[in-house]
C-alpha positions, 0 to 999 in steps of 0.5 A: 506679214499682215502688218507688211501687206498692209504697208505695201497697199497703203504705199501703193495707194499713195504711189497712185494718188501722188503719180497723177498730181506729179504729172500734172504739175510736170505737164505745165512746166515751163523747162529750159529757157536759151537765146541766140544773138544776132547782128540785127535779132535776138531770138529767145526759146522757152520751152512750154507744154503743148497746152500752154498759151500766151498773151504780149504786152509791150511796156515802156519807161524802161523798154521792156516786152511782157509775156504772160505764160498760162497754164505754166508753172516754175520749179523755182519761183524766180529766174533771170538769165543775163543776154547783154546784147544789143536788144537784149539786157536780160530775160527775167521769169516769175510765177506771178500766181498760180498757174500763171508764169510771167516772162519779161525781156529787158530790151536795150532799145525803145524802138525795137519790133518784136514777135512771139510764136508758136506755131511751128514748134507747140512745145517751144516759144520763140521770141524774136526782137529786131530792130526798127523794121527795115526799108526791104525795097531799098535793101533789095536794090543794095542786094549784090544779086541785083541788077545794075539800074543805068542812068539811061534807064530812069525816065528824063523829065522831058516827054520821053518818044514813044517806044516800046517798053525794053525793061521787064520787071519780075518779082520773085517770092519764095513762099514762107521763110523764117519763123514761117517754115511752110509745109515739111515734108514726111519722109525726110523733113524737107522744109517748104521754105527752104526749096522755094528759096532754091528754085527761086535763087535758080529762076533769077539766075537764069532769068539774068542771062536774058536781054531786057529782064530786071529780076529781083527776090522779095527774100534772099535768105531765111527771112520772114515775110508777111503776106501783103508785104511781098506784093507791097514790095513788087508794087514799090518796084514798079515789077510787071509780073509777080510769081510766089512760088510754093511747095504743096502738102496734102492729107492723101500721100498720093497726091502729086503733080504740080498746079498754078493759081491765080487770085479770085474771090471764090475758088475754082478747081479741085483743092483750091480751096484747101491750098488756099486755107494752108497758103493763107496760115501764115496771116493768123499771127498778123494784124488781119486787114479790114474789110475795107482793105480787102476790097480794095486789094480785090478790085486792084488784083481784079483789072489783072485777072484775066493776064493773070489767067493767061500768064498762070496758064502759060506756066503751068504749061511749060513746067508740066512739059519740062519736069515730066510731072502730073498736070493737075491744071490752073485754078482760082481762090483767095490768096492774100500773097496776091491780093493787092499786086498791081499787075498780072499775079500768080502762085506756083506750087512746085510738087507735094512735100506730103508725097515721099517720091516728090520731096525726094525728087525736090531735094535734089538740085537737078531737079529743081532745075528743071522746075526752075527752066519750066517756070522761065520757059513760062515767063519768056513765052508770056513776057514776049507776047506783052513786048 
């Protein structure tokens, strides 16, 4: 009996000291690996614990793109997965030493762009490889939703009469979009980058019926963006008002209503200054501007300042009165999605996905049709007056 309670602890004692050392091991592995093919992508996902992080290299001769897992461990020491698409020839994994698991895409083309990401998902790594980056201006104009240009519209080479101006361009910009999902809400996971992309299709569509108006969207489908794109578009389209249109997210629940921003290098209002740091998370994974750049789209944003105070508060206005929502008013702070916009900017930020009652009243489309009438009501009150 002695023999077996002695046999019985010195199991125990082994059960205790193998079960840390197990989860350790299992705390870092890398677990399963998929991929979906596309026309114009493949994206690859490989599941990672929380704690692990990366590093990208590009190679060439062949094309290959390398990522460096760590910490990160393989149950075996090799694997390959065989894609054979259009980007992709196969995804190879090795333990290239200890704690160390290296991950490496054959590619089929020299020119590809490629991302690795992590922040919407921790546990899971996405890679996305595209093809050379696209002309989004010229695919804008091809878009079937676009207005149609008549030649009459284009400037003659001889000094046109003076006249005033028939033709008011607009710029939507659904905030966030693709690997960017944007704030999600609480209650029922509503994503940010889906209800901009609902309200802004809504705005243009109203925005069609009117005489004198050209609306285009810097996105028409869940595609990522980054930030000082979107503005670069409405530059290359000669646009003569931009609007990024945002859903809001807080700490306290309870926070609600809707608020119109305008672009400053110091911030103004209360929780401008947190919006701001949240609208501006998407640019951590970019190459960040130089000091110099900034200043530039600074000053360039700054001879627009005052029209976009005008238009962001003839906005907010409006969409307080048509929705009903609570007023939390026009504030200032520095937003890169504005920064740089040759005309007058703002950002409107519909309702709280972090508030339960308001994602629930933006998952429903009436409702956001009333946010989409109250920004148009907005637009045509401002736009009337510059005529």
């Amino acid at each position: 009996m002695r023999k077996l309670g002695a046999l019985l602890v010195g199991l125990s004692l082994l059960l205790f000291l193998f079960v840390p050392l197990t989860q350790a091991q299992i705390q870092y592995e890398v677990g399963k690996v998929t991929y979906e093919s596309h026309s114009d992508y493949t994206r690859v996902f490989i599941e990672v614990s929380p704690e692990t992080g990366y590093v990208v290299k590009d190679l060439h001769h062949p094309p290959r793109l390398l990522v460096n897992l760590y910490p990160a461990s393989l149950i075996s020491l090799s694997r390959e997965i065989k894609v054979g698409d259009r980007f992709v020839e196969s995804i190879r994994l090795d333990q290239e030493s200890k704690g160390v698991v290296r991950v490496v895409l054959d590619l089929n083309l020299s020119n590809v762009t490629s991302s690795v990401d992590l922040s919407s998902d921790p546990s899971r790594l996405l890679i996305e490889i595209r093809g050379p980056e696209e002309d989004l201006v010229a695919a804008i104009l091809k878009e079937k939703d676009s207005p149609i240009i008549r030649e009459e519209e284009f400037p003659s080479t001889a000094p046109p009469p003076k006249k005033e101006k028939t033709i008011y361009t607009i710029v939507l910009d659904p905030g966030h979009g693709g690997k960017d999902p944007g704030a999600i809400g609480r209650s029922t996971g509503l994503k940010e980058k889906e209800v901009t992309l609902q309200v802004a299709k809504e705005v243009a569509r109203l925005l069609r019926n009117e005489a004198g108006i050209r609306v285009y969207l810097t996105r028409n489908t869940d595609q990522y963006l980054s930030l000082d794109r979107r503005t670069e578009i409405a530059n290359q389209l000669g646009a003569d008002m931009f609007i990024s249109i945002h859903a809001n997210s807080g700490y306290r629940r309870h926070a609600k209503g809707v608020e119109t921003f305008f672009n400053s290098r110091y911030s103004y209002g209360e929780g401008a200054e947190e919006v701001a740091a949240r609208e501006n998370k998407p640019l951590g994974s970019e190459n960040i501007p130089d000091e110099a750049k900034l200043i530039i789209w600074d000053l360039i944003q700054n001879a627009y300042r005052s029209e976009s105070n005008d238009l962001a508060h003839t906005v907010q206005k409006e969409l307080v009165q048509t929705t009903d929502g609570e007023d939390r008013g026009v504030k200032s702070a520095g937003f890169y999605v504005l920064r740089g916009a040759a005309m007058p900017a703002i950002l409107v930020e519909i309702g709280f996905l972090s508030n339960a009652s308001e994602e629930t009243m933006l998952r429903k489309k009436d409702f956001r049709e009333k946010i989409a009438l109250g920004i148009v009501k907005g637009i045509k009150r401002y736009y009337q007056g510059k005529l």
